[in-house]
C-alpha positions in Angstrom: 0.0 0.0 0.0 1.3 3.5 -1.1 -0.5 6.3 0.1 -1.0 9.3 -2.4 -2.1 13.1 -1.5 -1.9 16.0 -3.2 -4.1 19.3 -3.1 -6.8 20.0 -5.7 -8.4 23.3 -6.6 -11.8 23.3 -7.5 -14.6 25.7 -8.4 -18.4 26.7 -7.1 -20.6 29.4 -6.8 -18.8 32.6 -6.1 -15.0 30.5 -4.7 -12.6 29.1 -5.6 -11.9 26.0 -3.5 -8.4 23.5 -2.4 -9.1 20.3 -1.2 -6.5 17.2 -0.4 -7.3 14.0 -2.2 -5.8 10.9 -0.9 -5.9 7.4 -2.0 -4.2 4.3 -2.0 -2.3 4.4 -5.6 -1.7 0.0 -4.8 -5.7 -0.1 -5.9 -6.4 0.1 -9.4 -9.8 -0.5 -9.7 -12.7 2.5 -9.4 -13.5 3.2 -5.4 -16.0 5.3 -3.7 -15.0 9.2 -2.6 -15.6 10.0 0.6 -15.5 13.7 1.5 -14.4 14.9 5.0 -15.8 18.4 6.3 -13.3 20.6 8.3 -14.2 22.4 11.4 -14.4 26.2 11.7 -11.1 26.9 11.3 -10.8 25.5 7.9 -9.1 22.6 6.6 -6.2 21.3 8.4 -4.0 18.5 9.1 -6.8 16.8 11.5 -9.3 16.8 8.5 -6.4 15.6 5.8 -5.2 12.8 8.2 -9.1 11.3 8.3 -8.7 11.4 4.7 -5.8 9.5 4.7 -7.7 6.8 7.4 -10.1 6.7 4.8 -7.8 5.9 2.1 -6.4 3.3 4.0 -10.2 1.7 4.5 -9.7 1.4 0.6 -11.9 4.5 -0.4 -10.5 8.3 -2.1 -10.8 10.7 0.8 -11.6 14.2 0.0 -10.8 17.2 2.6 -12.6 19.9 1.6 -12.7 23.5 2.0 -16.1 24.9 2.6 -15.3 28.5 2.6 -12.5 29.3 -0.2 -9.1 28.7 -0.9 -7.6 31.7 0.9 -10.4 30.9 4.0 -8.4 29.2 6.2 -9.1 30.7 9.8 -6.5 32.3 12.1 -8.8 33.8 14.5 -12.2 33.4 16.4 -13.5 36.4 14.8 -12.2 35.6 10.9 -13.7 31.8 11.6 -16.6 32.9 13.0 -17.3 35.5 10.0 -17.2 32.6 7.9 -18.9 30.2 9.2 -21.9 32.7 9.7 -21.8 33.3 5.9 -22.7 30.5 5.6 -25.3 30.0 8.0 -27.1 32.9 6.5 -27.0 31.2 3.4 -28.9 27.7 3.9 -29.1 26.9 -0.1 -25.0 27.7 -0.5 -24.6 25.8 3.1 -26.5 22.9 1.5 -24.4 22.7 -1.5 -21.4 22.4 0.8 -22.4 19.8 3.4 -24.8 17.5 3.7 -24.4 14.4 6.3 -24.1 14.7 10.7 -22.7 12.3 13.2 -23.2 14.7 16.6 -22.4 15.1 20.1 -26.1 15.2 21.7 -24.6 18.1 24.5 -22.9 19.7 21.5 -23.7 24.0 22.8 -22.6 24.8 19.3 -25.9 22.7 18.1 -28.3 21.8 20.9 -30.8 19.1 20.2 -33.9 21.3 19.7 -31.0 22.8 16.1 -30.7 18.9 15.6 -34.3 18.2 15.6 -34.7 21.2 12.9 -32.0 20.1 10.6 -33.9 16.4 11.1 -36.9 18.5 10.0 -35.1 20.2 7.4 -34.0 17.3 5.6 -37.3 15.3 5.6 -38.8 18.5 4.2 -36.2 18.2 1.1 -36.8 14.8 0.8 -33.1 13.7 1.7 -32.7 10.1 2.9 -30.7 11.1 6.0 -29.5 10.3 9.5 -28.1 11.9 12.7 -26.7 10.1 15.3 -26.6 12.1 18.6 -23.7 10.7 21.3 -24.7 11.1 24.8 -22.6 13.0 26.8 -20.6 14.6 24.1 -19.8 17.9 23.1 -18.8 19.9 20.1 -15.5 18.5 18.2 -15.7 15.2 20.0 -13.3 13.5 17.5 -10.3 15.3 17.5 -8.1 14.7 20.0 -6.9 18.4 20.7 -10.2 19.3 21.2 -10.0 20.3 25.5 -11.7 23.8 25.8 -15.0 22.8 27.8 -15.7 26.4 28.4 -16.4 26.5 24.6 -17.5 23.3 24.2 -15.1 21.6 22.1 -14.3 18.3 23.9 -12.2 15.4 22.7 -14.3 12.2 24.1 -12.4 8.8 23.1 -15.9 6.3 23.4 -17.9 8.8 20.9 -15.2 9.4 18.6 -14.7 5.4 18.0 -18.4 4.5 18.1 -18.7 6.8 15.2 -15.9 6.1 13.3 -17.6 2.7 13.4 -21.3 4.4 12.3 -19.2 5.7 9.4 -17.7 2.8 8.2 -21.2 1.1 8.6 -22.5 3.6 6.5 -20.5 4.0 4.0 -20.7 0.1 3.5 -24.1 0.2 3.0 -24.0 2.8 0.6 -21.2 1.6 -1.6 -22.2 -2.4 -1.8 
């Protein structure tokens, strides 16, 4: 197995965005693309390395970049700006990101915003799923996550249970 990355620049709507592709370049036949959403901050080495754990299940990961290729936060104001951007603008939000595996105690998204985007999705007909992780807060799968006065919490037993919901998932959808 030889691991392969290298950054891709892409275009939509009003950006233009640079994502890392990865994939295992010892597989030759076509495989499923799985895209990995950064958090706030933009796309970093957290969100590239899940890519490359994907890659290693056999798939292409994909870390995207939600908010443009010169996006990538340095402070809570500049990441906050952009993540409220987007917010504002559901349809363009939409476009960007569309699947949720969620701490239930997340302050970031309490369950009554969970509920909605449930609501949300049935509404557009999607054929969707949540799963909510008791106990768990915002950022509950990576590990430098430790700022519970914000929220973001690292929590081992949620961040393993849905790495196996993924995988699960993403069998079933690429049988």
């Amino acid at each position: 197995m030889s691991i392969q990355s290298r950054l891709i620049e892409y275009g939509g709507g009003k950006n233009t965005f640079e994502g890392m592709l990865v994939w295992d370049d010892a597989v030759t036949e076509p495989r499923p693309g799985v895209l990995v959403a950064h958090t706030i901050r933009g796309r970093t080495g957290f969100e590239e390395g899940k890519a490359r754990d994907l890659a290693e299940l056999g798939y292409v990961g994909f870390a995207l970049d939600v908010y443009g290729q010169s996006e990538i936060g340095s402070d809570d104001a500049n990441t906050r700006a952009n993540m409220d951007a987007l917010k504002s603008d559901r349809s363009d939000l939409q476009e960007r990101l569309n699947l949720a595996l969620h701490g239930w105690d997340d302050p970031l998204a309490t369950p009554d915003k969970v509920v909605a985007l449930g609501e949300e999705l049935s509404e557009l007909g999607a054929d969707w799923q949540i799963h909510g992780y008791g106990k768990t807060m915002h950022a509950f799968t990576n590990p430098s996550a430790n700022d519970m006065e914000r929220g973001t919490v690292y929590d081992a037993a949620a961040d393993r249970r849905s790495w196996i919901a993924m995988k699960n998932f993403l069998a079933e959808q690429f049988k």
